[in-house]
N, C-alpha and C positions, 0 to 999 in steps of 0.2 A: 455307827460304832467304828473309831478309827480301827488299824490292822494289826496295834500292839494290844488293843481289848481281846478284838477277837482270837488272837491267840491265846491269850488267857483262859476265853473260856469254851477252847475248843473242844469237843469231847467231851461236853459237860451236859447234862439238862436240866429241866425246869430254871428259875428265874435268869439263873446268874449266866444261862447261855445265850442272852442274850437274844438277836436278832436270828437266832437258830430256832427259834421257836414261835418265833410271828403265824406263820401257817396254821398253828395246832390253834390259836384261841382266835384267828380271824372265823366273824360269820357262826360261833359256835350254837347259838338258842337259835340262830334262822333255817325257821322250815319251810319256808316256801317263798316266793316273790310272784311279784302281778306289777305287768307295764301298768304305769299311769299315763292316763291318758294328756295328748300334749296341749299346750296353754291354747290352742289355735278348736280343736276338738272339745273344751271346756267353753268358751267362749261362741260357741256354735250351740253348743245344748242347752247355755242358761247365759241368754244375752242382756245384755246390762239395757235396763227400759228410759226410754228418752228422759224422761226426767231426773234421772241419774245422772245421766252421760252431760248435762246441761248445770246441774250441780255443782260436779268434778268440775267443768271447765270456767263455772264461773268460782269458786275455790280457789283453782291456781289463778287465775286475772285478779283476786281477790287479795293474794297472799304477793303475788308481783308487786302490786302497788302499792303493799305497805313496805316490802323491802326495798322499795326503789326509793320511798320516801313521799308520797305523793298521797298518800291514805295514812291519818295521822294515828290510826288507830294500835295497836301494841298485839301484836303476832304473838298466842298462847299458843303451844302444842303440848295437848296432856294427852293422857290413857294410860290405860292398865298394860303391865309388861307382855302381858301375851292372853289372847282367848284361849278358855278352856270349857268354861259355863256361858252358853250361847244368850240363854236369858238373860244372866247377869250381866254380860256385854250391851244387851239390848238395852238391859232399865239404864246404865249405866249411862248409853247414849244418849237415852230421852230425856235423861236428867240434864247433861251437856246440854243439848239444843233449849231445855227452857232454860238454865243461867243463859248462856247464849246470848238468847232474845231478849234477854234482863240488861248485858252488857253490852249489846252492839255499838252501843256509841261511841264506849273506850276500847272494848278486848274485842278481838278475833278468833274465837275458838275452833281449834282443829285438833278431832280426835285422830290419835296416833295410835294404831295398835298392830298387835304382831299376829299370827295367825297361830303360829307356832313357834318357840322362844330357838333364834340365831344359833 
């Protein structure tokens, strides 16, 4: 708020004061907070199983070589905007993987999904 607003609404409350009343509605429904725990501590408790990790990196060598031009195949990234029904993420997957296997020869499918919406 430049210094000729703020004059205007100095000694004023509720909306029209402006930046005078940030403090009253920050944080207002939160009752309590709890550290989460950090990416290094998550990755220690529930470690991603080799066959995963072999996936992921043949995935990205997968997705290089069609953008480099060298794998003729056509680069899809679909998914749902954000999980929120764990199962429905799941069928949703397993359906991806059999088209997938239906289209390997043209399309490269990689699911894109958000865990929680940005």
């Amino acid at each position: 708020m430049n210094s000729q607003a703020q004059d205007k609404h100095r000694g004023q409350s509720g909306p029209a004061a402006g930046w005078a009343d940030e403090a009253v509605v920050e944080n207002v429904n939160v009752t309590s907070a709890q550290a989460l725990a950090s990416p290094r501590q998550v990755k220690a408790a529930q470690p991603i199983p080799v066959g995963g990790i072999r996936q992921v990196l043949e995935a990205r060598d997968t997705i290089r070589r069609i953008l480099a031009g060298t794998d003729d195949r056509l680069l899809v990234v679909v998914g749902p905007c954000s999980i929120h029904d764990e199962p429905a993420a799941l069928e949703y997957a397993r359906r991806l993987r059999d088209l997938s296997q239906k289209v390997c020869d043209r399309l490269y499918l990689v699911m894109r999904v958000y865990f929680e919406k940005p």
